[in-house]
VOGU-3710 file (C-alpha; in Angstrom, 3 decimals, decimal comma):
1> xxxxxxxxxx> 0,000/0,000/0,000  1,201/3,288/-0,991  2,126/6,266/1,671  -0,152/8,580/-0,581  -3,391/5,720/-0,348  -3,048/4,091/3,159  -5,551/6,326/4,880  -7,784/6,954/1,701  -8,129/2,932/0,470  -8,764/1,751/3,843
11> xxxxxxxxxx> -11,898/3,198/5,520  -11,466/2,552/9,217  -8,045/3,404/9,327  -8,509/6,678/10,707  -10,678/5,119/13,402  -8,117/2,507/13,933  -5,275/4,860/13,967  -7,123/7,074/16,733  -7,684/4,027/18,852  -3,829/3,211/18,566
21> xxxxxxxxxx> -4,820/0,013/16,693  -2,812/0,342/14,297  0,504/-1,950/12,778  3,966/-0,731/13,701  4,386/-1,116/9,747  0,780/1,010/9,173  1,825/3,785/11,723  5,593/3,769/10,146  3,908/4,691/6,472  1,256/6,964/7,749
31> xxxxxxxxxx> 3,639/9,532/9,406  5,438/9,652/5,986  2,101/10,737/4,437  1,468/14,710/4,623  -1,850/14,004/6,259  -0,448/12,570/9,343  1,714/16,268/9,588  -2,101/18,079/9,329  -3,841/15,437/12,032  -0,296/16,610/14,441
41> xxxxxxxxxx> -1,167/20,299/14,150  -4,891/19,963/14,427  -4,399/17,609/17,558  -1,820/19,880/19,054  -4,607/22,755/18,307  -7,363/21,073/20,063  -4,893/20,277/23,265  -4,017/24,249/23,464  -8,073/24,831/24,052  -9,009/25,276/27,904
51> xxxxxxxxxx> -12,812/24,007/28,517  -14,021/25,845/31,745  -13,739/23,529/34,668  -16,718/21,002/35,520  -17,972/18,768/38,358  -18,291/15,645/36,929  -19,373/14,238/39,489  -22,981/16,501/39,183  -22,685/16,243/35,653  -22,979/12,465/35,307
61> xxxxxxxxxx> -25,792/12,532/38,089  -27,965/15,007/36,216  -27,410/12,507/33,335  -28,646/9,752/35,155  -31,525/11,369/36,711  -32,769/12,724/32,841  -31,870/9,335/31,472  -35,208/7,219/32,284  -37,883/4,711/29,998  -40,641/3,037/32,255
71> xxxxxxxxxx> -38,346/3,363/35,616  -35,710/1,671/33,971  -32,487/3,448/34,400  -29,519/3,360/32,190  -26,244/3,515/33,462  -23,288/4,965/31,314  -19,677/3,241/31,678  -16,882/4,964/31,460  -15,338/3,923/27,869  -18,633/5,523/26,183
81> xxxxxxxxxx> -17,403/8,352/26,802  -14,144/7,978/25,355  -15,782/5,811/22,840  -18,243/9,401/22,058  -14,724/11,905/22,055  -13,602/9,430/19,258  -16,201/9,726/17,398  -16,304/13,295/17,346  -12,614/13,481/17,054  -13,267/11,461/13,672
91> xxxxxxxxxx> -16,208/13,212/12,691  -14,187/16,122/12,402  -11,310/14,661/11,035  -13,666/13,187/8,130  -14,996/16,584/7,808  -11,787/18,289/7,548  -10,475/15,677/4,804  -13,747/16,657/2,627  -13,717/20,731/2,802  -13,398/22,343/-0,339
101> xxxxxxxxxx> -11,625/25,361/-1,629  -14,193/27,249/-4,117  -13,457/30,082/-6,956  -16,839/31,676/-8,459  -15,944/33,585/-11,284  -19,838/35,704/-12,240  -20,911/36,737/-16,156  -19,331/40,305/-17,421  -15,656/39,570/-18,304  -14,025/39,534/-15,178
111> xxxxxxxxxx> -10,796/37,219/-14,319  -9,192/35,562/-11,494  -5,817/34,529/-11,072  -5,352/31,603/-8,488  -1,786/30,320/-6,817  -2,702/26,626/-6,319  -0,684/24,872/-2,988  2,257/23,423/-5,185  2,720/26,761/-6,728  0,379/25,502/-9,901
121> xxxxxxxxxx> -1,407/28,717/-11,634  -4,992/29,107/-12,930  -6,304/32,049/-14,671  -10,257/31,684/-14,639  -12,523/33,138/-17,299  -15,629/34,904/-16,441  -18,644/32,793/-16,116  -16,298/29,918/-14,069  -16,063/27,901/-11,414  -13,187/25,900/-10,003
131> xxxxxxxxxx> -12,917/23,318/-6,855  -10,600/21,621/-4,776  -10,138/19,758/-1,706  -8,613/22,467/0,970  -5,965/20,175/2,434  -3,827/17,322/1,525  -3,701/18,856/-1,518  -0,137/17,298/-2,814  -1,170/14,151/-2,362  -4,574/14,532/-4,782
141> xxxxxxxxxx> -3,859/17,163/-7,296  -7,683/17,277/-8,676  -10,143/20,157/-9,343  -13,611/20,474/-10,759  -13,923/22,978/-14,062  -17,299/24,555/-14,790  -16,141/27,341/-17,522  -12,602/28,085/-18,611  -9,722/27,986/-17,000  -5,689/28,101/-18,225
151> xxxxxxxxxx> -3,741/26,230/-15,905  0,272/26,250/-15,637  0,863/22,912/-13,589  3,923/22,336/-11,534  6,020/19,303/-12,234  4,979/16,444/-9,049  1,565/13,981/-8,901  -0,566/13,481/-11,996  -2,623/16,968/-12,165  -6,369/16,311/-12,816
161> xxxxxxxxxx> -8,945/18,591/-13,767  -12,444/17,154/-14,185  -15,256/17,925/-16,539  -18,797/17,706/-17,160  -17,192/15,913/-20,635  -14,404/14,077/-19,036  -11,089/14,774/-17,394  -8,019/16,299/-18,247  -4,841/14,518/-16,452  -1,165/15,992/-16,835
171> xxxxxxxxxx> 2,492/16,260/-15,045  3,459/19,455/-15,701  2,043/21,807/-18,865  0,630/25,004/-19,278  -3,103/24,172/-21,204  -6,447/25,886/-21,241  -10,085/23,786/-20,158  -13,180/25,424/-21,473  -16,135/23,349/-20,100  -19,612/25,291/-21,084
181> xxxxxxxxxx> -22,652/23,577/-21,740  -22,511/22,063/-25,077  -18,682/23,047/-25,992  -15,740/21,443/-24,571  -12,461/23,191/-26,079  -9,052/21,751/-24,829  -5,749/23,494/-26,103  -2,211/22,115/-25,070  0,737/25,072/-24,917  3,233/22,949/-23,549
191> xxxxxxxxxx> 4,156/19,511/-22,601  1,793/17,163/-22,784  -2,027/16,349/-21,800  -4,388/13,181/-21,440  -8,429/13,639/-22,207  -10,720/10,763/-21,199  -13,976/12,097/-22,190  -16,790/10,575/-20,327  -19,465/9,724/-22,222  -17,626/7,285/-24,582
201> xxxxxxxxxx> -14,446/6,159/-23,032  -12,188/7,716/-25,807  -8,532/9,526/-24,820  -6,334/11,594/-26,616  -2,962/12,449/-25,835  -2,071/15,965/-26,889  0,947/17,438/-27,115  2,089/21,733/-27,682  -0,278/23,184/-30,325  -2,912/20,563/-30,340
211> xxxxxxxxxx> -6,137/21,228/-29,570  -9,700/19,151/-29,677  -12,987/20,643/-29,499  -16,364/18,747/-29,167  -20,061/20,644/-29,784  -23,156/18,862/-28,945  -21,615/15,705/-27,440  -20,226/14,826/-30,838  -17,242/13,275/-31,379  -13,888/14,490/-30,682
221> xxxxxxxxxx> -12,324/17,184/-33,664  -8,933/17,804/-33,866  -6,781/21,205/-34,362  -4,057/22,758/-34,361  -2,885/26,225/-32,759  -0,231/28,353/-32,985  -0,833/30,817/-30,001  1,217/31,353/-26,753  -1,784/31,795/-24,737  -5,478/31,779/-25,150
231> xxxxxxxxxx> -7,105/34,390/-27,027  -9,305/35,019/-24,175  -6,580/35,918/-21,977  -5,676/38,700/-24,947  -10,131/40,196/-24,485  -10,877/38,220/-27,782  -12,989/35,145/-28,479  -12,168/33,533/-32,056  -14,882/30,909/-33,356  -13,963/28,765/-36,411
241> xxxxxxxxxx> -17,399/27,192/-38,058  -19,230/27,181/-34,535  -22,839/27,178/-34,396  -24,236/31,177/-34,014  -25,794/29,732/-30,430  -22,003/28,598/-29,089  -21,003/32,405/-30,283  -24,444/34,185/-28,130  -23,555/31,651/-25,326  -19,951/33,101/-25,173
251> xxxxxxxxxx> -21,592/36,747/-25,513  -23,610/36,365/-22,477  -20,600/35,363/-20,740  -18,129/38,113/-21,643  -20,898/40,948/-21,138  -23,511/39,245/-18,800  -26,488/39,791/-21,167  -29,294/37,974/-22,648  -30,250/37,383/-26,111  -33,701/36,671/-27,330
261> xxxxxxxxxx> -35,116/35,248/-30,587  -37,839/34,724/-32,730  -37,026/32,775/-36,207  -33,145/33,879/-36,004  -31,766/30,548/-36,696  -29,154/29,917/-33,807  -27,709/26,441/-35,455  -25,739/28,610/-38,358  -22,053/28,280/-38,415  -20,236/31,227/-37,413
271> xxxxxxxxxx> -16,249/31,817/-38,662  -15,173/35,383/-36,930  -14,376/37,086/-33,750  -15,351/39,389/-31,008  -13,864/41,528/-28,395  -14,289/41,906/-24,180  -14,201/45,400/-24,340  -16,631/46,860/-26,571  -20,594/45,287/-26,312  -21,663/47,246/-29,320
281> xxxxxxxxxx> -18,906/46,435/-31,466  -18,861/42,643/-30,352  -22,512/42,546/-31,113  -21,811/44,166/-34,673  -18,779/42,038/-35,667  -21,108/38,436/-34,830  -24,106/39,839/-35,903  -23,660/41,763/-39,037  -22,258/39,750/-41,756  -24,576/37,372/-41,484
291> xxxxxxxxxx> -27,081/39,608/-42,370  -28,622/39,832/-38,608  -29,861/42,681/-37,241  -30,235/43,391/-33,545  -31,888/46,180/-30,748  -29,875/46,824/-27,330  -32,187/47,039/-24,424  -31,362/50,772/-22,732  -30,193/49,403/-19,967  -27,817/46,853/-22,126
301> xxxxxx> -28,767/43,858/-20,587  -30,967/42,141/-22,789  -30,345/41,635/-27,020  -33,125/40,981/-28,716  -32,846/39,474/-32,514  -35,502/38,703/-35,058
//
């Protein structure tokens, strides 16, 4: 058994470990792991804490005297309550294991750059969220994507980010994840990156300047691209044969409005671009050569097209 999966693969070995159960080869593994260091500091935490001072004595007769079904009375011995401050203890521990870090990333073009524990970097795109476990974070290198995200990975444990369409698993790269809806776009910079997408089981290994896209759960499509860094992370979105409702989804996102149709038919493909920083020229540059016109609400929240 591995130092990084003795405590994870096994699920009473916390409990065991608290009740000094434990093998002299289990205990000699688990203090190698970095979640043993975090259970030291919270224990030595929770022994700094004064409780104010109690008559046990009192206490345990109150107990007693509350403690009674048809005149029977039920007496407590003394390992219960050790047996209950385990329990707790664990509960916590459990607890502790399981929080989450969050980033919440709203419509209207905003970005967020995040400094992951082992020094990794993520630059999220508006409309994004990202999550992680809040501890033991070397030893499980995985986050949750909603949105986009470019991600500059430190060299250590496979790095995993997860997917509504699958997961992306790497070493040490610099890639961008965009997860929305119906569009999955995956672009490797440098190094090297798995994708197992989820629905069907298929991977791809993609190396600098590859890229994959997949629209509508379809199967996987191949690319190639020649920039340094996403476009978004230069305030421009570039679309190559995308369906016009992809392009309006990415609208919303950049400028936090809403579009709404009649007969404008949302499945044409769209080859163009747009930029963050301008709503009225983004609208005209997507909208106008293919012949569509539009009308800005006053307070420019809501686009409505024929």
């Amino acid at each position: 058994m591995s130092n990084k999966n003795i405590y994870e693969s096994d699920p009473s070995f916390l409990a065991r470990w608290a009740e000094n159960k434990l093998t002299a080869e289990e205990v000699q593994a688990f203090e190698k792991t970095e979640a043993y260091q975090e259970f030291l500091r919270i224990d030595q935490t929770a022994l700094e804490l004064k409780a104010p001072p109690v008559d046990k004595a009192a206490a345990l007769q109150k107990i007693k005297e509350k403690i009674h079904f048809k005149k029977k009375v039920i007496s407590f011995k003394p390992y219960w309550y050790a047996a209950a401050a385990s329990v707790v203890v664990l509960l916590g521990l459990f607890s502790l294991f399981n929080a989450t870090t969050s980033y919440t990333i709203p419509n209207g073009g905003e970005h967020l750059a995040i400094v992951l524990p082992d020094g990794s970097k993520v630059q999220l795109n508006a409309g994004s969220e990202l999550t992680h476990k809040r501890f033991f974070w070397k030893n499980n290198r995985t986050l949750h994507l909603k949105g986009e995200g470019y991600f500059e990975v430190e060299k250590g444990q496979t790095f995993t980010v997860e997917t509504d369409f699958g997961n992306v698993s790497v070493l040490g790269t610099k890639f961008n994840v965009k997860a929305r809806k119906n569009n999955f776009d995956l672009h490797c910079f440098e190094g090297a990156v798995r994708f197992d997408q989820k629905d069907t089981g298929a991977s791809k290994v993609l190396y600098k300047d590859d890229a994959i896209s997949i629209t509508n759960n379809t199967t996987i499509k191949e690319e190639k691209t020649t920039k340094n860094v996403p476009n978004w992370m230069q305030q421009i979105s570039i679309f190559k044969e995308q369906p016009l409702q992809t392009v309006l989804e990415e609208l919303s996102v950049q400028y936090n409005v809403s579009f709404e149709t009649k007969t404008t038919d949302v499945t044409r493909l769209f080859s163009g671009s747009f930029v963050h920083n301008n709503l009225d020229i983004a609208l005209k540059t997507t909208l106008t050569p293919m012949g569509i016109s539009f009308t800005l609400s006053k307070d420019k929240k809501t686009v409505y097209l024929p």
